[in-house]
N, C-alpha and C positions, 0 to 999 in steps of 0.2 A: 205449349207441348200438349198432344192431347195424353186421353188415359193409353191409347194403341201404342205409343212413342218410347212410354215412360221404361226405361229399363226394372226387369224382374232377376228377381235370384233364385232360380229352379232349385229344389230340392224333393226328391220323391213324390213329382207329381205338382206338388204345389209351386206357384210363380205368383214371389212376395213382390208386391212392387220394393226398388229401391231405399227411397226415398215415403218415411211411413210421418205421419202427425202422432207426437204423443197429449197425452191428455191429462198426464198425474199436474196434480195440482188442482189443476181448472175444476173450477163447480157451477153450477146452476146457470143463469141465462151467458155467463161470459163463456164458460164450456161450449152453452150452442152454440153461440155465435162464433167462435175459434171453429167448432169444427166445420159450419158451411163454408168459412172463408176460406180453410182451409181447400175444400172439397172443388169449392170457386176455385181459387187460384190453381188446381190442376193436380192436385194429391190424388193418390188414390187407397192411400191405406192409413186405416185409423185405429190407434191403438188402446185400447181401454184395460179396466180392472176390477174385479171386484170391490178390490181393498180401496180405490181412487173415490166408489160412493158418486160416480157420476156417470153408470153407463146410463141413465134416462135421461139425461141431459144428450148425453152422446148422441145415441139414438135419436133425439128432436131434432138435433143437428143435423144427421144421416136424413131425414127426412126430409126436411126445407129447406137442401139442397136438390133435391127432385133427381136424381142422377138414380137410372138405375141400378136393380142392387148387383147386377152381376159385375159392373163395372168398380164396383167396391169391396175393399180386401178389409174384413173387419176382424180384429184378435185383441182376445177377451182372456183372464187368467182368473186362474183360480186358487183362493187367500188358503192360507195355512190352515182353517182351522175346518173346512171341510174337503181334505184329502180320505178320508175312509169312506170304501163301498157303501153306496146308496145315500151320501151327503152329496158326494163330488158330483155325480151324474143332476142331482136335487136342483145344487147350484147353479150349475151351469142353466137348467133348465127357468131358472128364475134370474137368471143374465140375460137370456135372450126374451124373457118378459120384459125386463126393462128395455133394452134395445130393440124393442119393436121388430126383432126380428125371426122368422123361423130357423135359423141356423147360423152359427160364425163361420169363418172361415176358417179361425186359426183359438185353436183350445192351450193354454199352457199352464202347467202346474206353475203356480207364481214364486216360490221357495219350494224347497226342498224341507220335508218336516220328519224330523228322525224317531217322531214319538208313534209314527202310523207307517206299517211296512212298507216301504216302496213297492213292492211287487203286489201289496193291494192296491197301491195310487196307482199304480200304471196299467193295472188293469182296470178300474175304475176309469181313467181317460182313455180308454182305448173304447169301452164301449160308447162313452163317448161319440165319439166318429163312428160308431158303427151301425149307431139308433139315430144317425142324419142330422144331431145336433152341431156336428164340427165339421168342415170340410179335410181337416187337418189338424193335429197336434204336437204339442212340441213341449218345452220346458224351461224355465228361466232362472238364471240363479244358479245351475251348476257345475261345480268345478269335475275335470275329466275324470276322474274316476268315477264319479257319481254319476256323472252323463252315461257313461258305458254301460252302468248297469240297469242304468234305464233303459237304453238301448234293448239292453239282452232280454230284460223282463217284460216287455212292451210288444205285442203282438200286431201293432198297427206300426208304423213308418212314424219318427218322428221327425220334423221337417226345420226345427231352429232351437237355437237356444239363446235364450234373451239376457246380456248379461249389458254391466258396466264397461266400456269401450270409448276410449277418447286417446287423443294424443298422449296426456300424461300416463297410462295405462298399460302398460304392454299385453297383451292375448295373445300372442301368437301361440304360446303351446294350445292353449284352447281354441283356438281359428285353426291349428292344424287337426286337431280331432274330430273338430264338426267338419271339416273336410273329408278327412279320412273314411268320415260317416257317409258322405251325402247331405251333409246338413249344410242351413245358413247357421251363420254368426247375427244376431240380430245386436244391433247396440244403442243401448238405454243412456242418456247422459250423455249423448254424444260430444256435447260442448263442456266438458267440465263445468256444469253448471256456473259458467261463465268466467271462471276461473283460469281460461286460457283467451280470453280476449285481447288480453294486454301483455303475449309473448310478443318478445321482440322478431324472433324467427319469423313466425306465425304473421306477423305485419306487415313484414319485409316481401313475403310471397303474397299476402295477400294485393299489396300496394303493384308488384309488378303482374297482376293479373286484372288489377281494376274491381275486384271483388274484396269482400268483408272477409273477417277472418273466419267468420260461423262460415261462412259459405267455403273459405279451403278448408277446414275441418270435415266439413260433411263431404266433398268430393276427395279429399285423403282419404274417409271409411269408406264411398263406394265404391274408389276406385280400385280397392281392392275386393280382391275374387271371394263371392259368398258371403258378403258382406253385407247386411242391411243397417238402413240409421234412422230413429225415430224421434227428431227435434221435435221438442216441444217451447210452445210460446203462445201470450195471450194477448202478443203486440200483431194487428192484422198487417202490418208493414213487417213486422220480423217474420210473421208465418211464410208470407210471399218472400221475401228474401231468401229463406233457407230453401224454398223449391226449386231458386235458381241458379242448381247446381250443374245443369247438364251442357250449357254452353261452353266450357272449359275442359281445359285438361291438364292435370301436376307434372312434371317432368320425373323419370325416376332418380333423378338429385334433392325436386322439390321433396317425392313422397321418402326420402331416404333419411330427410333432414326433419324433418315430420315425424317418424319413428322415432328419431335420434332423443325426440324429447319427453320418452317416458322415464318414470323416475320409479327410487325403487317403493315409496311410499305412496304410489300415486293415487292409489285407491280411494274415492270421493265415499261411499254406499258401502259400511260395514255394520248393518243393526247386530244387537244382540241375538238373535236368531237365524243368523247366517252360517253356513258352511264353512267348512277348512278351507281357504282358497287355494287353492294351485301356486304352487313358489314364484 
């Protein structure tokens, strides 16, 4: 599949690819090398973070794969503890020193931090994009109420919001807001940190598609509308595996029975610094 092929998920301009690489965890020479294989095997979006401590790793990666940059969807966030005017803009500015690059494509507050006004952070990201460091910004980590008022205080388009998303997980009130919005739903953990490999549902569909069960998982999130999913793995057999998502398709019984299996604890990703989550 090339990069032309890959399906995007438009939102105010911006077209996320699908199907993103994430990179928490990954450090030093094993990070590059995940991300050109990545890049090899037909990715086109690669997801970094301040707080991961590996965008220079990333960026060497981004590099020796030789692929040019406009072909590449790159989105960076920004840690909790520089959200206040003239840190945040700082940051960022020294994210894209380490990435080797002149601008991201995709800016996101990485938490939500209740000790610095929001309506400083989101003007603080908005200039952001407006001084050509960000193609695009958005936000991770917040539950609907908190999204809206980013929304409202935000004077640029925000374009995603990057949360926890797997079968065990229900989102649907927040997938219907970032809808509501124009946004994607981007989803982090998309495999329940592996924790759903050994559903018996999940095996049964997989088994009558010829495909793994990371692979129905990741076309369950993309097959729905505004969805994006960003597996991460430092196995270069699972990276290519999760890419080959697009040859197939869920029946609406499969993707019905897929839903059916979130629980009401399902939530993997609750630090101490977290938000009220949405019931």
């Amino acid at each position: 599949m090339t990069s032309q092929t890959i399906p995007v998920v438009e939102a105010h301009g911006a077209k996320i690819p699908a199907i993103g690489f994430g990179t928490w965890q990954l450090q030093g020479e094993a990070c590059e090398e995940a991300v050109t294989v990545a890049l090899e095997a037909g990715y086109r979006h690669i997801d970094t973070a301040q707080a991961y401590d590996n965008e220079t790793a990333v960026g060497h990666g981004i590099e020796r794969a030789g692929l040019p940059r406009d072909e590449i969807f790159v989105t960076t966030k920004v840690w909790l503890d520089q959200m206040e005017d003239g840190r945040l803009q700082g940051s960022v500015e020294l994210s894209l020193k380490r990435l080797g690059l002149d601008h991201a494509d995709l800016v996101l507050i990485h938490w939500p931090n209740p000790d610095v006004p929001l309506a400083e952070t989101m003007q603080a990201l908005c200039e952001v994009k407006r001084f050509g460091m960000a193609k695009h910004i958005g936000i991770s980590n917040f539950p609907v109420a908190l999204m809206r008022e980013a929304i409202e205080l935000a004077t640029e388009p925000l374009v995603t919001n990057q949360v926890e998303y797997h079968p065990q997980l229900d989102q649907s009130t927040l997938l219907a807001a970032c809808r509501a919005a124009g946004m994607a739903l981007t989803a982090y953990s998309p495999l329940g940190r592996g924790e759903l490999l050994d559903n018996p549902t999940l095996q049964a569909i997989a088994e009558s598609h010829g495909k793994t069960v990371a692979q129905v998982i990741l076309r369950w999130l993309i097959q729905q509308k505004d969805v994006v999913a960003i597996p991460r793995s430092s196995e270069p057999a699972h990276i290519r595996s999760n890419f080959e998502v697009f040859d197939f398709a869920l029946s609406n019984e499969e993707m019905v029975r897929i839903f059916g299996l979130a629980e009401p604890q399902g939530r993997l990703i609750d630090p101490d610094w977290a938000p009220q989550w949405d019931a």
